[in-house]
N, C-alpha and C positions, 0 to 999 in steps of 0.2 A: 366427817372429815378426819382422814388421818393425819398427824404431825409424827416429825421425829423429836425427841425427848434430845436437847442440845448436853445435855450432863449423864445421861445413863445410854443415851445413842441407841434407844430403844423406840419403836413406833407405839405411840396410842391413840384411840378415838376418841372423839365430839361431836358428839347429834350436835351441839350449837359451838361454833369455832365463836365466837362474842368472847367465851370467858376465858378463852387461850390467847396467850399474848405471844406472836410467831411474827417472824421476818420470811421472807416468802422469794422462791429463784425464780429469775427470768433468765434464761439463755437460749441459746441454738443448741439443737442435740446433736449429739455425735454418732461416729461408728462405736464405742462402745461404753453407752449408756450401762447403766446399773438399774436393772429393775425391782420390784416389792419382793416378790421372790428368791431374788439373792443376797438382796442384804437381809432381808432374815436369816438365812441360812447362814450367811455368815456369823451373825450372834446365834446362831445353832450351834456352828463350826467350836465359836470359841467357851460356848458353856461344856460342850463335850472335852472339849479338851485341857479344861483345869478339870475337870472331872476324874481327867484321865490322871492328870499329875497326880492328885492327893491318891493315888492309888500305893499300897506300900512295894507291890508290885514293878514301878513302873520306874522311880531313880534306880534300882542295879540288879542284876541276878541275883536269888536267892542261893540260889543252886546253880552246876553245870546244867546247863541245857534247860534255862529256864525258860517252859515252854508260854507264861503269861506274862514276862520281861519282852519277851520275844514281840507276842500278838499286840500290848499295848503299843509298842515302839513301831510298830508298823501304823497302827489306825492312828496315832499321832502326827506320823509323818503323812499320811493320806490326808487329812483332814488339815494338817498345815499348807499342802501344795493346792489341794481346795480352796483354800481361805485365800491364799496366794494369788488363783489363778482370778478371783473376782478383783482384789485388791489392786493387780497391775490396770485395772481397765481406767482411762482416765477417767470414766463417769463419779468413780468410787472416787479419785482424790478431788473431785470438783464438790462432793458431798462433803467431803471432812472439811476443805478452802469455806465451802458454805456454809459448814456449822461455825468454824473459827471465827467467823466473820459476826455472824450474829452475835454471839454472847461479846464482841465488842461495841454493837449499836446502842448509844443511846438517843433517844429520839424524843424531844422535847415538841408538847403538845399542849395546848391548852391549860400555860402553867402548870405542866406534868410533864414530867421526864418517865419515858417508855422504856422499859428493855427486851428483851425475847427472852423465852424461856423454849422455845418450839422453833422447826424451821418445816418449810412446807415446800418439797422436790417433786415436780411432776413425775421425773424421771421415777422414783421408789415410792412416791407416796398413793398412788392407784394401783391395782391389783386391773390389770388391763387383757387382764384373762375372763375378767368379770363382766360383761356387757351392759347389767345393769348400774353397776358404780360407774363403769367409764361414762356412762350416758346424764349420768346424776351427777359426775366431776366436771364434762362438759357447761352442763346447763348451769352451774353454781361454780364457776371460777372465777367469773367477772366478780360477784361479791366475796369469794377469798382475798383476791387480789385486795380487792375495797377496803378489805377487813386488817390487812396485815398492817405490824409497826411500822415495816419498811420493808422496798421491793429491791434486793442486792441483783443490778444486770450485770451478767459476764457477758464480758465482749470476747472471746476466745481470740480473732483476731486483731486487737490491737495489741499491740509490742509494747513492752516498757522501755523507758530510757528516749522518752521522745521531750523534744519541746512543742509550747505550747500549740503553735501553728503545724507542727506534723501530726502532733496527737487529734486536732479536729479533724485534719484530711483524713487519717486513716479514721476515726468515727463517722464521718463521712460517708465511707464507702463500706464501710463495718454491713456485714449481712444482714446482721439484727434487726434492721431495719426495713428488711425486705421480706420478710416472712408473715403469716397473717397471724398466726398466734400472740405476736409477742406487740400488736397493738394494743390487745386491750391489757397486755400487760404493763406497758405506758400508760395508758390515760386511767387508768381504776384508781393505782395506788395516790395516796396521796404525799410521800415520802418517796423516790425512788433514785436508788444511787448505781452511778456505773461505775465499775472496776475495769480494769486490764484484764490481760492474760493471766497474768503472777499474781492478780487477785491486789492491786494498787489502786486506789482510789483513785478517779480523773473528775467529778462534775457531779452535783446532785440537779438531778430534773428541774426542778424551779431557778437553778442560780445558772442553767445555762440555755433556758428556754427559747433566746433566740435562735443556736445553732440547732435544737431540735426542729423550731421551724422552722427553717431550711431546709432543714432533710424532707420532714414530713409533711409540710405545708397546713402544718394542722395551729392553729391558731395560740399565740404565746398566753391570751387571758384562759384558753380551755387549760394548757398546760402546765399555767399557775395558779389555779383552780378559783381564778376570777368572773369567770363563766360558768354557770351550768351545761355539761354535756346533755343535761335531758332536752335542755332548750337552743338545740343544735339541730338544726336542717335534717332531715335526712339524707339528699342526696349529698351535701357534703360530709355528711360521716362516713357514707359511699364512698366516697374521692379517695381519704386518707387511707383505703385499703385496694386504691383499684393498680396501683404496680405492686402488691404483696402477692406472694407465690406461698402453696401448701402440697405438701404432699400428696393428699388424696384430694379430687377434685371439691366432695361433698364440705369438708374442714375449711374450703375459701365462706361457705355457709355458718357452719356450727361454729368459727373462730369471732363471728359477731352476732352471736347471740345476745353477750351482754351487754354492749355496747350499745345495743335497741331494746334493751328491757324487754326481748321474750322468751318462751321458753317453745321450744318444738322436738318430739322424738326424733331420735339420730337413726337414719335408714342408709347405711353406708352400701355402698352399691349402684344408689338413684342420679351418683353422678352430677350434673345438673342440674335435676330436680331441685338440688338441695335446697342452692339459691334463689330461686322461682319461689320454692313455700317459704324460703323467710320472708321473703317482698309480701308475698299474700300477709302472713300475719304483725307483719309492720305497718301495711296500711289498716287492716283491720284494726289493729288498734290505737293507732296513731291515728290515721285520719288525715297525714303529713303529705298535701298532694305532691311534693315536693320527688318524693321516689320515682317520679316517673320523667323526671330532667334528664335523663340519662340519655347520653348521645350530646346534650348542651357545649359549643365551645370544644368543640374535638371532629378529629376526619373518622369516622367512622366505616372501614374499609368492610365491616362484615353485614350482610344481607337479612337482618336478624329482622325479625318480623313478630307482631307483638306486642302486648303492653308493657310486660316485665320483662329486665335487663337480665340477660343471658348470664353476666357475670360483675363485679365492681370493675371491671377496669374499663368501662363502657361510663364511670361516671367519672373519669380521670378530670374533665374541664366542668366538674361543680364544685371545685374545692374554695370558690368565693362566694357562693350561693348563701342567701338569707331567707327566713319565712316572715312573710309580712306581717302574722299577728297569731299570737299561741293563744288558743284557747284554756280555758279552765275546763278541767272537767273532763270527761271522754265524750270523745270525738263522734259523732255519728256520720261520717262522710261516707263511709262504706253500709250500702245497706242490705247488700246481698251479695254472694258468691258462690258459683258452683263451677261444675269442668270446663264449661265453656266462656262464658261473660261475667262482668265482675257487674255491679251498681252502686252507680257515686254520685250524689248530691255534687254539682259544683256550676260555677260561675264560665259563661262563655261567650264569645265572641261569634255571633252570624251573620249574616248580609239578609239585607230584607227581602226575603223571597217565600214563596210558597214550597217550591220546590227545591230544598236542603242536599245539599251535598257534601259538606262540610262546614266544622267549625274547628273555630282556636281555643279551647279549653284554657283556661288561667291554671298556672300549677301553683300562684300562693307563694312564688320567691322571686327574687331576683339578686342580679348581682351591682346592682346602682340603683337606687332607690328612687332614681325619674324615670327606670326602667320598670319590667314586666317580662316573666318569661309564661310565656302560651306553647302549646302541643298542638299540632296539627290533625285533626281526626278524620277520618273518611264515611263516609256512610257506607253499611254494606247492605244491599237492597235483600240479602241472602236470609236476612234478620227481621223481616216483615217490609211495614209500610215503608213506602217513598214520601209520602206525604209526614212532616214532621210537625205537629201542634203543640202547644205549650203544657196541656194537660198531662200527667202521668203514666194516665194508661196509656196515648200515644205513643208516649216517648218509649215508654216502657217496651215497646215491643219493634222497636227500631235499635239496630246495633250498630255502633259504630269502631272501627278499628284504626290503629296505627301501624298504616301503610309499611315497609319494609325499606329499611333506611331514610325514614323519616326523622327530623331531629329539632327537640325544642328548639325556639326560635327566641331573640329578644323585641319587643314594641315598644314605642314610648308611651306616656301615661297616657287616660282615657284625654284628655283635654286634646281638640287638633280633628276629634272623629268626625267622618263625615254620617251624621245621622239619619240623612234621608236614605245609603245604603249599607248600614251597620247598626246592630242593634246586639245590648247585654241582653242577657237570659240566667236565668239560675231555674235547676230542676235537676231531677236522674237519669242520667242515659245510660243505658247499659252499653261495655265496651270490652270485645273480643279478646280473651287471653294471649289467643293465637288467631294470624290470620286466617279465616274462612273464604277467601274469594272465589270469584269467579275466573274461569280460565284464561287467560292470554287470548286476545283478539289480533293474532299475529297480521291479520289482511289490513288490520288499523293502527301499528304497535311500529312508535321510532325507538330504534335501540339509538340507544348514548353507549357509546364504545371510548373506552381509555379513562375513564371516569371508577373511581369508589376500589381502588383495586393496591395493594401495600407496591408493584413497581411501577405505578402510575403517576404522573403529577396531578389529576386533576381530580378534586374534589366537589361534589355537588352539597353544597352546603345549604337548598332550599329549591323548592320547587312550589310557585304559584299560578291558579288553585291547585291545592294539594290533590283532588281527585284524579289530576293527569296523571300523578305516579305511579308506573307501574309496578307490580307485585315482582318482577325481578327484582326491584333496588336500581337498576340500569336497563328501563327503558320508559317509553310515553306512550300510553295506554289511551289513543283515543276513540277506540270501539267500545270502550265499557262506559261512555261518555252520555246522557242524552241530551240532543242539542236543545230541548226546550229549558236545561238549566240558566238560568241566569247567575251569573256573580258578577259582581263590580270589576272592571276591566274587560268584561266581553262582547265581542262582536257581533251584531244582528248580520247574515247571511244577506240579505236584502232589505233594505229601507223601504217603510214608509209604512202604510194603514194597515193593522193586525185585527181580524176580528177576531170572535170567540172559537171560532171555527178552525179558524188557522191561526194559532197563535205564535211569534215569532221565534226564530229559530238562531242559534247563536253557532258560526265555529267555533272548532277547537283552537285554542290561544292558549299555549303555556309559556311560562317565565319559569327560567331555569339560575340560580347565582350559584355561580362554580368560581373556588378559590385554588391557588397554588400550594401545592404542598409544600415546596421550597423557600418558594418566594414571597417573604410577608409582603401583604399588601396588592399582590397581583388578583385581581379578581375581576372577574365581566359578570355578565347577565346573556346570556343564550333566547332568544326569544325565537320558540317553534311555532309556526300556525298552518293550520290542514287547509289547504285550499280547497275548492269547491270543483274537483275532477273526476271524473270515474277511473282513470287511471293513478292509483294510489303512491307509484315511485315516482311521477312526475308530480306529485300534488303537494309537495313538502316546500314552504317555502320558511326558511331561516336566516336572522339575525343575530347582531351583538352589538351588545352597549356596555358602558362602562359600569363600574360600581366602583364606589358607593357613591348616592346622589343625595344632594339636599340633608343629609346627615341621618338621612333613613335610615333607622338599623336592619330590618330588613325586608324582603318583598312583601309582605304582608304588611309591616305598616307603613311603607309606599301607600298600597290598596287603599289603608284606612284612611288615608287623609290627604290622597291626590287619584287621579285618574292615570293610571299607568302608561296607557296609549298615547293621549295627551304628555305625558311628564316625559315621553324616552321621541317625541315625535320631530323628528329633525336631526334626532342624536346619534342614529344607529348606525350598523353596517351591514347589507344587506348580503344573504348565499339563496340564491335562486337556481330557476332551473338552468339560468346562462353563468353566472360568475359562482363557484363551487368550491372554493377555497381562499380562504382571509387567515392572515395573523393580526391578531388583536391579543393588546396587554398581557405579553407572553407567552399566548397559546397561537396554535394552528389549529385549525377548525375546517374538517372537509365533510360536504353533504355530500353522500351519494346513493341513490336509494333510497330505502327507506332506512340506512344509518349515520348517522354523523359522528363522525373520528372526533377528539381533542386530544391531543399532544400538547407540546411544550414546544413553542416557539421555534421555529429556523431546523426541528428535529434532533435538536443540542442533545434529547437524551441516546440518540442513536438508533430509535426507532422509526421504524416506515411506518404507513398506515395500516399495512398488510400485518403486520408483527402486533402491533397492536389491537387489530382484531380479534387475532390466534389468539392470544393469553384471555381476550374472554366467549371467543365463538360457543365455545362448549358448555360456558357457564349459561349461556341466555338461554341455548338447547335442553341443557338440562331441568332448568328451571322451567320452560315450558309446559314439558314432561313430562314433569311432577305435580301440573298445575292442573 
């Protein structure tokens, strides 16, 4: 670790920063920072140039036409507009504001009063020319941070000469807060003061912990270091970075490294990637099934497909989430991983059948503790058997995926289940990094048009059983279906005596709960079922019901602890092949074909059906495509 020396303004090393007592900057960087490179050169600049003073040479001519009066007074003046041109950069006066500043901290600690003797500037103190120090300053800044007296934030934008009520608005909106680096430069330190622009004191971390949580939703007992961060959720450590923006894609990654106590080499380039392999090496050592809430409590507009979150800002609605019970010890949940499937010991939810199609995986949090958040998984036949037994090796070679635009769910506690068609399980199933499916059965596939899309109002916020969903994200897949599956809520095709031979047959029946993007609280239930016609656009017959019922929280544990058909029967509103357009609880809702429109009621937002299809025709085209 390098530090700058606060009395001689000179930089020195420490294999262990422990015996160095340094005050440590957080800021935004600017257009022009001061790098490790120039302010040496600057204490280059200025040892040359007393150098040059004690020269006898250099106070006056010796002679006319003194030709080394001459040359020193030129490299003096070089060497002064040098020094010059680093010192006008504001990076340079934010370093000396940041030395001044330390040598005034004292920091009272455990019956000990602290002071600094060192200050520690990302900006000059890595050699970022270096790949390997950057890579080793990366992976060990959460414990500098940890390490330091105290962590001085400059807020560049706030003004002085504020009262108190403008001073919080403009910290409020202060950038600072919106970057990813300068998270874990909040939560490491245990000391951390913000300053002004002029370098003014406004607020130490602990004494103004409740408007930090405001900004950051990040919890006042983490902030006043009454809680352990180690004993923090994962997806909500997620949350507090998923509106922080970074420069380079890969750094929304490497900026929470320390944050999750791991270490992984920095592949600048992989884009992406980055944050895909921190997920992997969080679960792997954590064991926290918690990372995979992501999508929980949020409209999720993008088609991401997948077990791992594309990015944090896909975990923006877990920032209430809790884990039900921390182990001691390391985790063994994760018991293998390679390019394609991961394998995870865990707890889950099935319907008693032979024939599996899905389950609700327990992810181990919740955000109400008579709650439960479960993950919806798919079976992919692509991965071996259809036949799913409790043994290991079975399981072991059945893979299961999460579907594309799938989104944890909440259930109420086990108590309520209906046992004779739901039953716990614990064992490993292996489950798709990425999805593997099978292609689009377009002659069997209702597209949902006007749904999942950023100028849409309609959100599909759950789809029961989750196998209907199709690998668009927006549409119902029921050719990839086989009707011999049973689930709780489905329909036998024909009643009465089943033998071995012909065993019964169930249609397709999906339950769809779409909410308003605008309008809290506006929310139906879309109920599609495949009639039994050899002509496929006359064979769509669709409903809608209200939501929420009976205080279900949602389609899934409706299933568990009522008969769905039963529970919505008498309640609905029916779009067939004669009545082809309903407004219901804000929406317009038109069947035609084998697609069904939802808009926003009366057409308020100004669109047709037709317009509405445009903005996704291409997407569902393409998607197929690619399938």
């Amino acid at each position: 670790m390098r530090l700058l020396n606060i009395e001689t303004m000179r930089m020195e090393e420490f294999v262990d920063e422990t015996v160095a007592s340094y005050a440590i900057l957080s800021h935004r960087w600017g257009q022009d920072e001061v790098s490790l490179q120039e302010w040496n050169r600057v204490q280059e600049i200025e040892a040359k140039m007393r150098t040059i003073m004690t020269h006898h040479a250099f106070k006056a001519p010796r002679h006319e036409n003194d030709y080394w009066h001459e040359s020193l007074q030129e490299q003096y003046h070089e060497l002064e507009e040098e020094k010059a041109t680093v010192k006008r950069k504001t990076g340079y006066s934010k370093i000396v504001s940041c030395v001044e500043m330390a040598r005034n901290q004292k920091i009272s600690r455990e019956e000990e009063v602290h002071s600094c003797s060192f200050v520690w500037i990302d900006t000059c103190c890595i050699d970022k020319t270096n790949s390997a120090e950057l890579s080793e300053a990366i992976n060990s800044m959460f414990r500098w941070y940890r390490n330091a007296v105290v962590c001085l934030v400059y807020l560049a934008d706030v003004p002085t000469n504020l009262g108190q009520d403008e001073m919080e608005s403009k910290v409020r909106k202060s950038n600072w807060f919106e970057r990813g680096w300068t998270l874990q430069e909040l939560l490491a330190p245990e000391s951390v003061k913000f300053f002004n622009q002029c370098w003014e004191f406004l607020f130490d971390k602990t004494k103004k912990s409740d408007l930090i949580k405001e900004i950051t939703c990040i919890d006042d007992r983490i902030l006043e270091g009454r809680d352990s961060l180690a004993l923090t959720c994962t997806a909500t450590k997620m949350s507090w970075a998923a509106s922080r923006t970074t420069t380079r894609k890969e750094d929304l990654a490497y900026c929470l490294l320390g944050i999750f106590d791991v270490n992984m080499p920095l592949l600048y380039g992989e884009g992406d990637k980055a944050f895909v392999r921190l997920q992997e090496e969080i679960i792997r050592q954590s064991g926290d099934l918690s990372i995979f809430a992501w999508g929980y409590n949020s409209s999720m507009d993008n088609a991401t497909n997948g077990i791992f979150a594309p990015s944090p800002a896909f975990f923006i609605g877990c920032y209430d989430l809790s884990e039900y019970e921390r182990r001691s010890g390391p985790s063994r949940a994760v018991i293998t991983m390679n390019n394609i499937t991961l394998s995870v010991r865990l707890s889950y939810l099935r319907p008693k059948t032979d024939r599996l199609s899905f389950i609700y995986a327990y992810l181990r949090c919740f955000d109400d503790p008579k709650n439960t958040i479960v993950l919806p998984l798919v079976m992919n036949l692509g991965g071996g058997h259809s036949q799913f037994g409790s043994d290991v090796e079975s399981t072991m070679s059945v893979w299961f995926e999460r579907r594309a635009g799938t989104q944890p769910i909440a259930i109420s506690g086990r108590l309520g289940m209906d046992t004779e068609k739901w039953m716990d399980e614990n064992c490993i199933i292996s489950v798709l990094k990425k999805e593997h499916g099978q292609s689009l059965h377009f002659s069997d596939t209702i597209f949902l048009s006007g749904v999942n899309h950023p100028s849409l109002k309609a959100v599909v916020d759950e789809v029961y059983p989750p196998h209907f969903w199709g690998e668009s994200a927006k549409a119902l897949d029921f050719g990839s279906d086989d009707k011999r599956i049973w689930y709780p809520g489905a329909i036998n095709r024909k009643k009465g005596f089943f033998s071995r031979r012909s065993p019964p047959k169930y249609e397709p029946l999906a339950y769809i709960r779409i909410s308003h993007r605008s309008k809290e609280g506006s929310q139906m239930v879309l109920i599609v079922r495949q009639l039994d016609s050899e002509d496929f656009e006359r064979n769509i017959e669709a409903r809608v019901a209200e939501w929420p019922v009976r205080g279900y929280l949602s389609l899934a544990d409706f299933a568990l602890r009522d008969d769905l058909n039963r529970g919505y029967e008498g309640g609905i509103g029916g779009l067939d092949l004669s009545v082809q357009r309903i407004e219901f609880c804000g929406f317009l809702v038109v069947c035609s074909g084998t697609t069904i429109t939802i808009s926003e009621s009366g057409e308020a937002n100004g669109r047709s059906k037709n317009s509405v299809n445009n903005i996704e025709a291409q997407e569902i085209v393409d998607g197929g495509q690619q399938r």
